[in-house]
N, C-alpha and C positions, 0 to 999 in steps of 0.2 A: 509946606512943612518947614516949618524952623529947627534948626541946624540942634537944638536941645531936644524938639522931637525927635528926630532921627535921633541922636543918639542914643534917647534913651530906646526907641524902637528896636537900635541897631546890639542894645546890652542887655535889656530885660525880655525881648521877644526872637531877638537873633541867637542869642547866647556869648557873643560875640566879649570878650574880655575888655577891661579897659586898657591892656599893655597891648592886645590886639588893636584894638581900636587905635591906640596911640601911634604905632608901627605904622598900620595901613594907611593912616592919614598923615604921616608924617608930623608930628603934632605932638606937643608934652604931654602929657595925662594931666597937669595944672591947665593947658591951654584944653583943654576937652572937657575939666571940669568948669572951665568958665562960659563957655558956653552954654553946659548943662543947667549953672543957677546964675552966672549972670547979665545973661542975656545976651552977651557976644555973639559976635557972629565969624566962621571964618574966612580966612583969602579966597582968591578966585582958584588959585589950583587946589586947594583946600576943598573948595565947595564943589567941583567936581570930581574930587575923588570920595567923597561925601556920595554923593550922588550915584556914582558907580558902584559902591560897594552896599547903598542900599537897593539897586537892580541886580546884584550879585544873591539878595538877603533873598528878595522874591524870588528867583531864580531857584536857588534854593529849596525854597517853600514847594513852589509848584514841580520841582521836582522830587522831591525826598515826602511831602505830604505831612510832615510834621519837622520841629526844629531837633529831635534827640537823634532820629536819622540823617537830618542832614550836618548834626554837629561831629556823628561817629564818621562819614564820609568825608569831611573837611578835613581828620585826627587821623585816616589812615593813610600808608605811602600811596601813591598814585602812578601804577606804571605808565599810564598818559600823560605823566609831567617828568618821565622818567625816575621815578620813585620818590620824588618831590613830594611832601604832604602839602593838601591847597590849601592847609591854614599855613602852611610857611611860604607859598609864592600871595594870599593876603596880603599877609606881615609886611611883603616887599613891594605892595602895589598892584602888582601881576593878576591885575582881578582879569583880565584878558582872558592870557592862560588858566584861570580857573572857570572862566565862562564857557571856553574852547571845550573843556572834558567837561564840561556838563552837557553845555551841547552832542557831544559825541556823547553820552551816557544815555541820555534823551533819546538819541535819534538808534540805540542798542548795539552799539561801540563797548562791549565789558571788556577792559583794558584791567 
């Protein structure tokens, strides 16, 4: 998948904003839209955190079973991140700890 795939994957089927997206990947929203049309590609820690937050995206999916449940789960505070909303530990990278309370969500951890 090229780095225009993914993001559009990561905006039109994730729901995923393009200031989110810019945050998470550390990355301008101009540098995210040039990859989108022209052709670019990004850095290497770039392109794994790329990578990470599209395992974040599935992760998601297969847990929530559609994107409006798991976009309302990402929006709410999270007392497994200690009231952190996971679209704000996202925004900072922390796809980690958002992987962690999913895992514990998954496994019937209701935090």
């Amino acid at each position: 998948m090229t780095a225009a795939q993914a993001v559009e994957r990561l905006m039109r089927g994730g729901g995923f904003s393009a200031r989110e997206l810019s945050d998470a990947l550390n990355a301008t929203p101009r540098t995210i839209e040039r990859w989108r049309t022209e052709g670019t590609h990004p850095q290497r820690e770039t392109r794994r955190r790329l990578a990470d937050l599209l395992d974040l995206d599935r992760h998601l999916l297969e847990t929530f079973g559609e994107q409006d449940a798991a976009r309302a789960w990402l929006g709410a505070p999270s007392r497994y991140l200690g009231g952190l909303r996971p679209i704000e530990a996202v925004r900072v990278g922390r796809f980690d700890r958002v992987e962690a309370a999913l895992e514990a969500l998954d496994s019937g951890v209701f935090l």
